[in-house]
Every structure is written in C-alpha cells, then in structure tokens.
N, CA, C and O of each residue as an XYZ file, in Angstrom:
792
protein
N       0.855     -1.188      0.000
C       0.000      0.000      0.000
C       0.890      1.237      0.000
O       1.787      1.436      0.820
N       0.578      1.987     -0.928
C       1.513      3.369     -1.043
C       0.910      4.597      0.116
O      -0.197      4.720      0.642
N       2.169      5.406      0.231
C       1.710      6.313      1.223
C       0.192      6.758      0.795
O      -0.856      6.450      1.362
N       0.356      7.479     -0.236
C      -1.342      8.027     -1.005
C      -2.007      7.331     -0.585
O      -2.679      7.751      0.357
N      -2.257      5.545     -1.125
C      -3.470      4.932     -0.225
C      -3.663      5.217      1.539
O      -4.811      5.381      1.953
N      -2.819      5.251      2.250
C      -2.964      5.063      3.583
C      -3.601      6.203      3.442
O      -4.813      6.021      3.561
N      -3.242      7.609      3.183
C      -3.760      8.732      3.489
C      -5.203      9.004      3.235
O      -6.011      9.675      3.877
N      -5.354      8.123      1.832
C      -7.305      8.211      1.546
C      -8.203      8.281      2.587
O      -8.985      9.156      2.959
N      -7.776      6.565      3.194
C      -8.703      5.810      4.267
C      -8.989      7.043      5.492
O      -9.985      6.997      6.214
N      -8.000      8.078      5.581
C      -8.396      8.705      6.869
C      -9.165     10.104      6.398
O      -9.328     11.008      7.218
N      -9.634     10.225      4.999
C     -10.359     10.921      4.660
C     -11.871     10.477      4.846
O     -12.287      9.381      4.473
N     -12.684     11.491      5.493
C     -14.128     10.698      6.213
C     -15.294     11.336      5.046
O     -15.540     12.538      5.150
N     -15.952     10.603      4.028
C     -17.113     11.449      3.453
C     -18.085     11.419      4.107
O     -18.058     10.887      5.217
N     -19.018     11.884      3.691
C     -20.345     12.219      3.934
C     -21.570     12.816      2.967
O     -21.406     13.684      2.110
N     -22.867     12.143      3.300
C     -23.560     12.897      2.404
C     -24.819     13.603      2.661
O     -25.689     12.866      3.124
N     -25.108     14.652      2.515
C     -25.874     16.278      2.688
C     -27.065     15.231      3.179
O     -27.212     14.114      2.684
N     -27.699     15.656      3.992
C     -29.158     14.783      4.888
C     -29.636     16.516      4.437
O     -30.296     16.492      3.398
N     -29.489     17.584      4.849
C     -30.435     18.684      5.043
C     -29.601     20.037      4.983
O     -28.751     20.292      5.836
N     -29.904     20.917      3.891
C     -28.912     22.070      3.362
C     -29.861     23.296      4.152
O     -31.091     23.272      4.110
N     -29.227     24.155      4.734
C     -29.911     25.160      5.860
C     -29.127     26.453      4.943
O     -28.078     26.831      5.465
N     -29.409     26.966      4.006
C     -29.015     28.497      3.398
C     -28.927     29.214      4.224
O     -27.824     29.733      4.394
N     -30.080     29.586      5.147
C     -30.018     30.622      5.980
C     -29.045     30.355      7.306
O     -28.758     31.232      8.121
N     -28.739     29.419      7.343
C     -27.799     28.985      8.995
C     -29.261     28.335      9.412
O     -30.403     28.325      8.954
N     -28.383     27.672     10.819
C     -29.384     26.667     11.932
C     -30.087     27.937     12.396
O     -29.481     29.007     12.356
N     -31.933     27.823     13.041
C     -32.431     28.436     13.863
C     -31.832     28.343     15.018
O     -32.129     29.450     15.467
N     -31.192     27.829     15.855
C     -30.726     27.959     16.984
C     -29.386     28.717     17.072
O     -28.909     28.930     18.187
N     -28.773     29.122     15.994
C     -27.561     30.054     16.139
C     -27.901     31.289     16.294
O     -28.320     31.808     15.259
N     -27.867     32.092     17.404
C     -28.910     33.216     18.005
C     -27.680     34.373     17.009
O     -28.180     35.486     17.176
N     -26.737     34.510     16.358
C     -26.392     35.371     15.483
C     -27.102     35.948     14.091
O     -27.630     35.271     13.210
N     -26.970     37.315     14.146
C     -27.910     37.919     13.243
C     -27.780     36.906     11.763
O     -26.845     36.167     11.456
N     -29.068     37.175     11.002
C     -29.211     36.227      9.882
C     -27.758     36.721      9.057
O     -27.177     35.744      8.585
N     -27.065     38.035      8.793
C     -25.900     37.840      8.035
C     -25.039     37.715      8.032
O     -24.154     37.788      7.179
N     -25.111     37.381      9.481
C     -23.618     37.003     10.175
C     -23.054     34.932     10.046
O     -21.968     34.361     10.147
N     -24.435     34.469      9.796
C     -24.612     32.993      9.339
C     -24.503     32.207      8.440
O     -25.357     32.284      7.558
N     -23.603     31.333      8.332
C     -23.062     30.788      7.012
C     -24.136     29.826      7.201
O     -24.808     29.419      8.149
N     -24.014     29.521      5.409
C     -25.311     27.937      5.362
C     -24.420     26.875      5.921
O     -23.212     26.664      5.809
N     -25.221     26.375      6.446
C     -25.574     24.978      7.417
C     -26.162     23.973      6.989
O     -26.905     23.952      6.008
N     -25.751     22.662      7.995
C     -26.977     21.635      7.712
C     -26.296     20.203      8.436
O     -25.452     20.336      9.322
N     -26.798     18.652      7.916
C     -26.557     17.915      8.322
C     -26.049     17.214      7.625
O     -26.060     17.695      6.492
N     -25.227     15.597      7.696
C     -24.558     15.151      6.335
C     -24.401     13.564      7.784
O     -24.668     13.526      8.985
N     -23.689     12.222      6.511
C     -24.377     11.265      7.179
C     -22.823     10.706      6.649
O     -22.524     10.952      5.480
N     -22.193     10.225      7.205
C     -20.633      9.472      6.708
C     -21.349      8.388      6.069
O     -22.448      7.979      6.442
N     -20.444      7.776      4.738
C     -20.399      6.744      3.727
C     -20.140      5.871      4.623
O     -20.947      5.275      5.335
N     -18.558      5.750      4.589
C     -18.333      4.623      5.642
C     -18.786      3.849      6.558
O     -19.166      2.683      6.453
N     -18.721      4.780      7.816
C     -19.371      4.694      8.971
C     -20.277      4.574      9.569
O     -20.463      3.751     10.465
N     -21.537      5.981      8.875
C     -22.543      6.275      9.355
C     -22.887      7.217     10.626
O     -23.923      7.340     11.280
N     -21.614      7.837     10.725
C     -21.685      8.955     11.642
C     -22.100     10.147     11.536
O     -21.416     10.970     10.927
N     -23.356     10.503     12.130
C     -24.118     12.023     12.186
C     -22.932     13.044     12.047
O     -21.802     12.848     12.494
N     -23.381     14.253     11.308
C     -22.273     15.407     11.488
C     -23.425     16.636     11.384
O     -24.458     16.521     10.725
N     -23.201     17.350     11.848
C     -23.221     19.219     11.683
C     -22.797     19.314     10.990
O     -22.083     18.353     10.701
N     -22.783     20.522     10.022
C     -21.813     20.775      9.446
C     -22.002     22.385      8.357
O     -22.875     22.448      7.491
N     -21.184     23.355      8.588
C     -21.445     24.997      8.113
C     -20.719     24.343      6.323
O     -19.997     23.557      5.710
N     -21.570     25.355      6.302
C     -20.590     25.219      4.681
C     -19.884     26.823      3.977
O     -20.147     27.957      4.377
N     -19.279     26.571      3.244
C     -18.657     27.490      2.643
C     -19.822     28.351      1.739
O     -20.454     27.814      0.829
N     -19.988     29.691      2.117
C     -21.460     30.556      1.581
C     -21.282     30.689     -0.128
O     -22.271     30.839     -0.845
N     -19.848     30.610     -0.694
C     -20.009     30.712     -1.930
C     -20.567     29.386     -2.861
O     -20.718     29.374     -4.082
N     -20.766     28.526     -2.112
C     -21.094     27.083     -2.571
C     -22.805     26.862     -2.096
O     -23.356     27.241     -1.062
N     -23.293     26.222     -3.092
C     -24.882     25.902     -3.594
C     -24.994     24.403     -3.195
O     -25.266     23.884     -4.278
N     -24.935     23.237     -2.122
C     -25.211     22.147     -2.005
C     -26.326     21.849     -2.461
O     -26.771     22.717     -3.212
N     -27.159     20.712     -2.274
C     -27.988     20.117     -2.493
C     -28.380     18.369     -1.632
O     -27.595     17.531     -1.190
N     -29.386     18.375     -1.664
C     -29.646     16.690     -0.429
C     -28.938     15.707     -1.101
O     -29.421     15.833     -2.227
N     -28.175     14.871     -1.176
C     -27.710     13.889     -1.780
C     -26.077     14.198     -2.066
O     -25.405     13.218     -2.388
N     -25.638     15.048     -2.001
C     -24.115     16.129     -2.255
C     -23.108     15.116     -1.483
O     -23.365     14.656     -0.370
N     -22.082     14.867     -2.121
C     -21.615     14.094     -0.962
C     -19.799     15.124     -0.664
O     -19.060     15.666     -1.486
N     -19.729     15.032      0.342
C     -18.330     16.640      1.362
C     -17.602     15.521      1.382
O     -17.816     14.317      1.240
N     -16.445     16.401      1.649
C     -15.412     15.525      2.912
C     -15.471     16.173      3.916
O     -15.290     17.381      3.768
N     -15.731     15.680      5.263
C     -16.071     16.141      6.334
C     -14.952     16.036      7.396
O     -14.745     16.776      8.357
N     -14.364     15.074      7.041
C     -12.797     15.129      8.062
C     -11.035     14.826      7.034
O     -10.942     15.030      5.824
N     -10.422     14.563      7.505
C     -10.095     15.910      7.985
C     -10.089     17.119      7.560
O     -10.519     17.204      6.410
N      -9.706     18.298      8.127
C      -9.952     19.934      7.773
C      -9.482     20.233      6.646
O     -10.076     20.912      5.808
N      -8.013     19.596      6.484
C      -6.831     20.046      5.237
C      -7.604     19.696      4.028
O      -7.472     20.441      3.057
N      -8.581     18.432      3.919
C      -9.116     17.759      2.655
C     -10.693     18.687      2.442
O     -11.279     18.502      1.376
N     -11.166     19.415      3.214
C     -12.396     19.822      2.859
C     -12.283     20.839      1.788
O     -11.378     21.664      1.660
N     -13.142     20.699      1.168
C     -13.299     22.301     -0.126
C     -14.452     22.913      0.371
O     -14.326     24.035      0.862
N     -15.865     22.233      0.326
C     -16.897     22.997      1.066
C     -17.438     22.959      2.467
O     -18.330     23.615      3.004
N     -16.945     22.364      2.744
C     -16.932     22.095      4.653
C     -16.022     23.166      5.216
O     -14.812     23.214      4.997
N     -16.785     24.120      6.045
C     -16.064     24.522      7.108
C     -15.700     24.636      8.659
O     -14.834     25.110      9.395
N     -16.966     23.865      8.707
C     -17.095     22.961     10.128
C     -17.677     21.741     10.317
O     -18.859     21.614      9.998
N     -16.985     20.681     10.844
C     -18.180     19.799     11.066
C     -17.815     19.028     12.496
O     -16.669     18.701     12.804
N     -19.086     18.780     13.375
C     -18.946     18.099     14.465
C     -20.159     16.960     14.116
O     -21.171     17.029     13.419
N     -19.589     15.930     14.903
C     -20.146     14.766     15.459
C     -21.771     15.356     16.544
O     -21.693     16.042     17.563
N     -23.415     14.693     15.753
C     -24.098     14.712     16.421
C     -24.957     13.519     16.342
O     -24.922     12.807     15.339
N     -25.965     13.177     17.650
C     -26.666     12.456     18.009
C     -28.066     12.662     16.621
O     -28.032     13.669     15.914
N     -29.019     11.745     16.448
C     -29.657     11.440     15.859
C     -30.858     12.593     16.015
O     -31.478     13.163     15.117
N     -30.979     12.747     17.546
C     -32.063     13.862     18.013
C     -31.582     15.137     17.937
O     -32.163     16.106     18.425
N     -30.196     15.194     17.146
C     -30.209     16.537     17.116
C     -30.385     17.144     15.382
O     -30.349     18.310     14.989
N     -30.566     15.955     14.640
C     -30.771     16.401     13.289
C     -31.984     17.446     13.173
O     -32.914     17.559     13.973
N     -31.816     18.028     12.252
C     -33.012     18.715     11.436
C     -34.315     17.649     11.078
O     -34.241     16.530     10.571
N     -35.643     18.473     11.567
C     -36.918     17.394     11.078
C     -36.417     16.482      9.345
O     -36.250     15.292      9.077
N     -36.319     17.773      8.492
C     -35.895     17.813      7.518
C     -34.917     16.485      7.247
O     -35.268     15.492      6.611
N     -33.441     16.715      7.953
C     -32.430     15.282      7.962
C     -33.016     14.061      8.206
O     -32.834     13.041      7.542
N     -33.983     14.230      9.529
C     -34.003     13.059      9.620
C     -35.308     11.682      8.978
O     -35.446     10.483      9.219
N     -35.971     12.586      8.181
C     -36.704     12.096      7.251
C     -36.149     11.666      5.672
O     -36.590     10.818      4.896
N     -35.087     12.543      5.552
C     -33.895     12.264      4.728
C     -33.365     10.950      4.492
O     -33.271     10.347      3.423
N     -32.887     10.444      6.153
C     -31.867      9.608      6.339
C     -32.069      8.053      5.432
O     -31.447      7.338      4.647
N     -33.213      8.113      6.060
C     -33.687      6.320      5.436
C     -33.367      6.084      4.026
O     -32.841      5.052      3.608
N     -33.797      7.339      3.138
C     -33.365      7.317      1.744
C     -31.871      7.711      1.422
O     -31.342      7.242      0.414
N     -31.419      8.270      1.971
C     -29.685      8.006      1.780
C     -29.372      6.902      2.448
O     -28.668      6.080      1.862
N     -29.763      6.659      3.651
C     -29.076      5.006      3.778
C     -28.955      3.689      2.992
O     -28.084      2.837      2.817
N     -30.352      3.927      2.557
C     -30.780      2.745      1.381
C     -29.939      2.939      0.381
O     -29.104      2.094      0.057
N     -30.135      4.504     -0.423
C     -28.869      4.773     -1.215
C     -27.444      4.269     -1.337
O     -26.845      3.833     -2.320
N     -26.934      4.501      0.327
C     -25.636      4.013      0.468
C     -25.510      2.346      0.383
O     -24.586      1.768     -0.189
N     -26.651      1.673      1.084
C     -26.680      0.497      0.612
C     -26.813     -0.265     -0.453
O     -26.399     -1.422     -0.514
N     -27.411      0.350     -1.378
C     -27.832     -0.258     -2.783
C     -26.246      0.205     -3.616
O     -25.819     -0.718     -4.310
N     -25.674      1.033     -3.620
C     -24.588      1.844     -3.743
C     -23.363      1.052     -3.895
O     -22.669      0.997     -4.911
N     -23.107      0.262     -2.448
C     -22.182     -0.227     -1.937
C     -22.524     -1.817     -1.533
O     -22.094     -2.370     -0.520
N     -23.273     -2.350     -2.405
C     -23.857     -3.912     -1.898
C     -23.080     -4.434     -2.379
O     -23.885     -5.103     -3.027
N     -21.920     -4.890     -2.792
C     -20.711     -5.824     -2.542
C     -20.459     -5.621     -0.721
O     -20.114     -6.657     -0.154
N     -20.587     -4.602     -0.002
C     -19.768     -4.292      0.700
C     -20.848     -4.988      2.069
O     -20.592     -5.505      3.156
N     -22.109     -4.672      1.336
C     -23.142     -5.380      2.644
C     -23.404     -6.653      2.253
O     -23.907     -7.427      3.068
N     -23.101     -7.077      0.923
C     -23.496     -8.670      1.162
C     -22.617     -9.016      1.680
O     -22.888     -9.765      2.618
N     -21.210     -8.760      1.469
C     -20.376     -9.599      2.445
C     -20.898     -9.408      4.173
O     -21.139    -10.442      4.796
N     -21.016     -8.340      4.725
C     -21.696     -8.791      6.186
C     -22.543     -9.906      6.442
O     -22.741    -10.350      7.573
N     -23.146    -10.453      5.183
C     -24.024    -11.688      5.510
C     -23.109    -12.808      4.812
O     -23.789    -13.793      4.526
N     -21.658    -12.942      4.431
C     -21.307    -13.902      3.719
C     -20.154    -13.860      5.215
O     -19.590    -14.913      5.514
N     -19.943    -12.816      5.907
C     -18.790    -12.515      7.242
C     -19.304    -12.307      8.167
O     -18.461    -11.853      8.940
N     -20.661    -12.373      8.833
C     -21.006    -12.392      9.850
C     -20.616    -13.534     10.646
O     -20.432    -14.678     10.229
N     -20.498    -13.080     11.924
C     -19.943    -14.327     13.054
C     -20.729    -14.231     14.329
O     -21.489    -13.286     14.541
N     -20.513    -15.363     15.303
C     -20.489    -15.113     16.826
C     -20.575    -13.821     17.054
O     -20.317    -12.908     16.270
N     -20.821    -13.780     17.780
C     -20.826    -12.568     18.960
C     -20.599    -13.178     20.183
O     -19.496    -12.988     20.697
N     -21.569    -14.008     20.872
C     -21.409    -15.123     21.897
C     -21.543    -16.080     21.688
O     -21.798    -16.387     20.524
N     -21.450    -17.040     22.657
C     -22.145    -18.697     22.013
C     -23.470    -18.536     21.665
O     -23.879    -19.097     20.649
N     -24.470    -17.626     22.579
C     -25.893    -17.733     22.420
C     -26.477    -16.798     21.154
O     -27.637    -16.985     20.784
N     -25.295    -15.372     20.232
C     -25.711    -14.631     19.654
C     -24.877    -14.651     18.575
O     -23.647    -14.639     18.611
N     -25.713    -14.687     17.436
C     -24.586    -14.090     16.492
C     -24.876    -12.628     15.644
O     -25.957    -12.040     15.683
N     -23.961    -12.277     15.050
C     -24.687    -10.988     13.840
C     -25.460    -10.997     13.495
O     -26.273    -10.172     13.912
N     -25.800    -11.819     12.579
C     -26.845    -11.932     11.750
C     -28.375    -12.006     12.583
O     -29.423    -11.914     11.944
N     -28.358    -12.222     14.413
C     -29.867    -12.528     14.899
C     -29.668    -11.071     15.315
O     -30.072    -11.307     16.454
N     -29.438     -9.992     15.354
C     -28.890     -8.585     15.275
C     -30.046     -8.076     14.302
O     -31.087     -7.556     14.701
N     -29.789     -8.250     13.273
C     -31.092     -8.109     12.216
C     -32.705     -8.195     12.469
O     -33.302     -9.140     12.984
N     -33.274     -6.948     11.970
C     -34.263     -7.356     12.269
C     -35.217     -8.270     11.516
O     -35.385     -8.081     10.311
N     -36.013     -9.496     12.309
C     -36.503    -10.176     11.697
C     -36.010    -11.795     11.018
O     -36.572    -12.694     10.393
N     -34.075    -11.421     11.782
C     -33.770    -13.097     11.460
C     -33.571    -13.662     12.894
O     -32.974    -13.132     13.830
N     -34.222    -14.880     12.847
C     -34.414    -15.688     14.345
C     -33.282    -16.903     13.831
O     -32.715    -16.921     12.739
N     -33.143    -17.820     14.853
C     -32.793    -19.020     14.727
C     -32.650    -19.659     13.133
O     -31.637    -20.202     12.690
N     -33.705    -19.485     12.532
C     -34.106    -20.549     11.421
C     -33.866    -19.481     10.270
O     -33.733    -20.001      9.163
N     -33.810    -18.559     10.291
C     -33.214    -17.813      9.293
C     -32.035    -17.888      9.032
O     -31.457    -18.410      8.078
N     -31.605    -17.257     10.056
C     -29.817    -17.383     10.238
C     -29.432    -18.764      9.985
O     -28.300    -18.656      9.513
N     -29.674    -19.774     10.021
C     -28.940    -20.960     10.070
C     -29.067    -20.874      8.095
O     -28.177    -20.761      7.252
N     -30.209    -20.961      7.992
C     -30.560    -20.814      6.380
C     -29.511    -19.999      5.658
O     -28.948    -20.422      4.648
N     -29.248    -18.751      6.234
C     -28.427    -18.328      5.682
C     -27.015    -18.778      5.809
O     -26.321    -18.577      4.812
N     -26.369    -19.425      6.977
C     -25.361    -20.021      7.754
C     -25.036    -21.108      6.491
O     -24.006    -21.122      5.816
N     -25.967    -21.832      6.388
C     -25.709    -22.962      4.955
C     -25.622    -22.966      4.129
O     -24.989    -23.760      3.433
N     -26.440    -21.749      3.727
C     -26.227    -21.155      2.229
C     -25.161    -20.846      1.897
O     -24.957    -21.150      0.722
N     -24.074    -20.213      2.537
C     -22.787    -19.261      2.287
C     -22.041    -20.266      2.597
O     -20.926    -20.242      2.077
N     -22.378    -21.522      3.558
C     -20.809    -22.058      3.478
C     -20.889    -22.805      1.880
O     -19.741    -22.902      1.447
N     -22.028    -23.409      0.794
C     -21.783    -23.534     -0.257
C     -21.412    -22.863     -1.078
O     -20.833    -23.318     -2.064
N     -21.638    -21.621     -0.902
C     -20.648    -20.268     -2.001
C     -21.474    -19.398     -1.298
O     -22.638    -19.481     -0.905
N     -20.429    -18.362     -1.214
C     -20.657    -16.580     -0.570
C     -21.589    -16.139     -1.928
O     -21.556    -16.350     -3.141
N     -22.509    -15.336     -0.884
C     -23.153    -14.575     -1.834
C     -22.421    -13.781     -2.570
O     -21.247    -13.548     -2.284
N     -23.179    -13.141     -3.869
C     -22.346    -12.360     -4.246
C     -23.268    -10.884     -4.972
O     -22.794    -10.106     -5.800
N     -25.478    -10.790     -4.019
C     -25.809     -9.792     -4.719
C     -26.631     -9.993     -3.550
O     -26.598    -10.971     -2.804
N     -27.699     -8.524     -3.420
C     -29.209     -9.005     -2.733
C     -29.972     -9.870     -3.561
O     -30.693    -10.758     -3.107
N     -29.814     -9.605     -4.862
C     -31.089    -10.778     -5.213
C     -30.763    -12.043     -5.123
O     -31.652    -12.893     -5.064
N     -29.153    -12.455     -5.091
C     -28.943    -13.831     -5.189
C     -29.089    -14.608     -3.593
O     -29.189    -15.792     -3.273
N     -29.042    -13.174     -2.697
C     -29.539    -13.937     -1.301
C     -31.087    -14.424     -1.010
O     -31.438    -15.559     -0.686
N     -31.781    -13.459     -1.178
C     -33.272    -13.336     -1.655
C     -33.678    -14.779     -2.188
O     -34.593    -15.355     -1.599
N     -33.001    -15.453     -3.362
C     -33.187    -16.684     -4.232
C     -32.866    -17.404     -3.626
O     -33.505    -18.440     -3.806
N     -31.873    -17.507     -2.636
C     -31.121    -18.906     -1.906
C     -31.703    -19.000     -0.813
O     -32.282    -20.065     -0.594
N     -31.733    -18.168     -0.011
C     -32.493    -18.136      1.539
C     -33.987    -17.743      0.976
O     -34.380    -16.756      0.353
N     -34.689    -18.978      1.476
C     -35.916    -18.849      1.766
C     -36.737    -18.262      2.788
O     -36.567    -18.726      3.915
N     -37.514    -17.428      2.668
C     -37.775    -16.829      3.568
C     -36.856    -15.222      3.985
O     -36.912    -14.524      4.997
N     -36.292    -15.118      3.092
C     -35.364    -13.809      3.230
C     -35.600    -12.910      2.110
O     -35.041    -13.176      1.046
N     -36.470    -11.716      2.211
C     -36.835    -10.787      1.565
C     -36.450     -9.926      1.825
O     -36.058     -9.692      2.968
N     -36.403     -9.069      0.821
C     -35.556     -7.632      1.208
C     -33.877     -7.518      1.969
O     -33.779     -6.703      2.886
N     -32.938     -8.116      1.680
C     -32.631     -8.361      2.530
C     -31.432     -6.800      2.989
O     -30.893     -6.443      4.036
N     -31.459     -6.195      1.417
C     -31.237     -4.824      1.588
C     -31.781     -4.152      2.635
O     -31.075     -3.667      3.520
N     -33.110     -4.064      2.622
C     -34.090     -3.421      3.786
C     -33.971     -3.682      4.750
O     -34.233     -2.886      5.652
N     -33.461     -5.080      5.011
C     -33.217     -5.366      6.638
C     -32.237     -5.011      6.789
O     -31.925     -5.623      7.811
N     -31.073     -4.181      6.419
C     -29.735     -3.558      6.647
C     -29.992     -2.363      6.604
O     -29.408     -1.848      7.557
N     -30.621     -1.503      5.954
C     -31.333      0.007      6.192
C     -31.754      0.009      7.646
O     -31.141      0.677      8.478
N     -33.110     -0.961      8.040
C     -33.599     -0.900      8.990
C     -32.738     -1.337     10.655
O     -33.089     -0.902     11.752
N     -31.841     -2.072     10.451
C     -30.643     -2.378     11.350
C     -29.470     -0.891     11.540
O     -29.045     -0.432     12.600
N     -29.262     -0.545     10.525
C     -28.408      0.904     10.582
C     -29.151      1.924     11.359
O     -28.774      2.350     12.451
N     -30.594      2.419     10.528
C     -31.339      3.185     11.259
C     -31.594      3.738     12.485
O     -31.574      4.840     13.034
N     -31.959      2.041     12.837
C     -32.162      1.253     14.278
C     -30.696      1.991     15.300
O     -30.626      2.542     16.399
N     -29.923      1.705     14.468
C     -28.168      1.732     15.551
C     -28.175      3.492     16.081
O     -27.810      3.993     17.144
N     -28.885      4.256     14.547
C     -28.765      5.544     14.519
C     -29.711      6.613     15.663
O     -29.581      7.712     16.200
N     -30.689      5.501     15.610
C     -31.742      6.405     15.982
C     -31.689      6.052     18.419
O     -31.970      6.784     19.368
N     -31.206      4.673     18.310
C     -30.750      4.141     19.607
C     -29.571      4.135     19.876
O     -28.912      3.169     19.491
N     -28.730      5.523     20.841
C     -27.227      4.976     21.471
C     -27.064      4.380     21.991
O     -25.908      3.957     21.995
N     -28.182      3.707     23.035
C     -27.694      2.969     24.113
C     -28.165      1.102     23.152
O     -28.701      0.096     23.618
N     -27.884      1.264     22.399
C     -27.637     -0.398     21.806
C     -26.956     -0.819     22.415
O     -26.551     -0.043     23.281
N     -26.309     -2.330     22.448
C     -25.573     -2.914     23.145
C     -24.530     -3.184     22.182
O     -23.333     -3.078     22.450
N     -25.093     -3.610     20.815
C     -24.037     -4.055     19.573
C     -24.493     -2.925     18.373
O     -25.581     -2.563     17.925
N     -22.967     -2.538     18.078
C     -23.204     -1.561     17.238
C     -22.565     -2.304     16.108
O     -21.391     -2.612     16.311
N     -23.042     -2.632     15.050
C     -22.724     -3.487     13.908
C     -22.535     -2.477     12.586
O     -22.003     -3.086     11.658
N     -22.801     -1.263     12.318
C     -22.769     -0.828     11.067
C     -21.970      0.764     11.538
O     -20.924      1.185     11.043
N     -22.718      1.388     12.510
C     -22.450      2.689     12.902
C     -21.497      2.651     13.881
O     -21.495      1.958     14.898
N     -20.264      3.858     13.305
C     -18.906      3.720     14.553
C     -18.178      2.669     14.431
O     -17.491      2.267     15.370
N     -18.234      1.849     12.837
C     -17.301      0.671     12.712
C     -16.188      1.188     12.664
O     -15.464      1.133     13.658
N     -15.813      1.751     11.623
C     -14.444      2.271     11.342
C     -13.571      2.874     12.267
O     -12.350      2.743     12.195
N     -14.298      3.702     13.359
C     -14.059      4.621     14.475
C     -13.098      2.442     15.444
O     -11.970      2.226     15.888
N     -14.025      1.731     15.342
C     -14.026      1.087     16.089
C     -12.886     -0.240     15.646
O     -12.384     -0.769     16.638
N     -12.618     -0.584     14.838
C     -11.468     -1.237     14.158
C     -10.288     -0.335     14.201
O      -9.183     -0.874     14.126
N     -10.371      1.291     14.339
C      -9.146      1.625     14.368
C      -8.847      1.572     15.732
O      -7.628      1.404     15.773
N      -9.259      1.620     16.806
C      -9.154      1.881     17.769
C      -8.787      0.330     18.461
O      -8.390      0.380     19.625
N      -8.887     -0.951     17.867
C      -8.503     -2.360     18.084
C      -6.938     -2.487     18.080
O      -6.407     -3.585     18.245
C-alpha cells in the first residue's frame, strides 16, 4: 500500500441529509452574520455530522463533502459529530433514503456482512442482530454461504428462503443503531471509528 493509499482511508465522506441556506435556527447570530448549514451522514461509517458550509457554494440533499479531515475539505467549514435527536426534522426524514442509497450503492460491501457475519457469543450471532432473522433464518443463511458466498441481494433473496428484502433489513438495522445509542451491539455505525481503535 503506497503512502497516497494510507492517506485516503483517513479521509471521512459524507452525504448532505439537510442544506440550511439561511444557517441553523438555533444560532442566536444575526441572519448575516450565518453561514449555510446543515446535516450530512458518513459513507463509511454512518456517523451524524453538523456541518457549516462554505457561503459561496450551492449544495444540495444527496451532495456528498469531505467532512474530516480539515486540510481535505473544499466545502466544509465545520463539522462536528451529532446524536440522531439533534438532526433537522428535515435530515431526519432524509436519512432512510440516503441510507438505502448508500446500501444499494455499496452492496458488494453489505453482502459480504451476511457472507462474514460471526459469533458474537455462544448464544448470539450478527446476523440474529437483524431485524426479523431468528434461529431458522440465520442458520438458512449459515448454509447457504458455506456452499458459495453470496455475491448480490437478489442472489440472497433466491437462496435463503424466507429472506426478503434483505437490503431493507440492513437500512432498517443501521437506522435502528442511529436512531438508539444505548444499543448494546453496534454493527454498522462507529465501525471504522471502532477497528481503528482495536
């Protein structure tokens, strides 16, 4: 891996949940003293951000920034880390459809979670994490992959019986992580944060 690659990985994107022209209502500074604002949702990760933007720049919902670090941003001029309840009504009606986005987007990257899911304990694994796979799902899927890894949603859909959507049940599991901090297993959101830190 060349220096250049290492340096990518610590570049964090993100993509626009909710573009605020006028600045946040809660920034009690006069309206022209307020750069546009808004919310944005990491690719990777899935980590909430704040985030001001640069006033000569026109975003749009779907826009995707670099949000960390500072040196790599062009239209970011601030961004912090926030909780789910602090999005905009606006963001967070947003979210579900950029998540799905990011999932449909990047489904090499989520079928493997169902071709690499493991243990957790003896009694739990990843995959019963999901909403809607019990015992008899998971094993279904457990057998399926040790004959060949998936390699699409529809080809999981066809092999596991009883497994629909199975995109949707990874939207709805992310969501889920986003919308609850006090989860116990965080499987999609704060990964990256969380492998580096191993």
């Amino acid at each position: 891996m060349s220096e250049v690659d290492g340096d990518e990985t610590d570049v964090r994107r993100a993509v626009v949940l909710d573009y605020l022209a006028h600045g946040l209502s809660d920034d009690g500074r006069p309206q022209y003293a307020k750069s546009p604002a808004g919310y944005a949702v990491g690719i990777e990760d899935f980590q909430l951000y704040q985030v001001a933007f640069d006033e000569n720049e026109r975003l749009t919902i779907g826009s995707e920034v670099v949000v960390e670090p500072p040196s790599e941003r062009e239209v970011v001029t601030e961004a912090h880390r926030v909780e789910y309840d602090d999005l905009s009504s606006g963001a967070q009606s947003e979210l579900e459809y950029v998540v799905a986005d990011l999932v449909e987007e990047h489904e090499e990257r989520f079928v493997d979670f169902y071709n690499d899911a493991q243990p957790i304990t003896l009694r739990l694994h990843q995959l019963n994490l999901l909403p809607g796979i019990g015992k008899k799902l998971r094993n279904s899927i457990l057998d399926e992959r040790k004959r060949k890894p998936f390699e699409s949603f529809d080809e999981l859909s066809e092999r596991v019986s009883g497994l629909h959507d199975p995109d949707q049940i990874l939207v709805d599991r992310i969501l889920e992580e986003l919308r609850d901090d006090d989860l116990k297993y965080q499987t999609f959101v704060g990964r990256r944060e969380q492998e580096q830190n191993q």
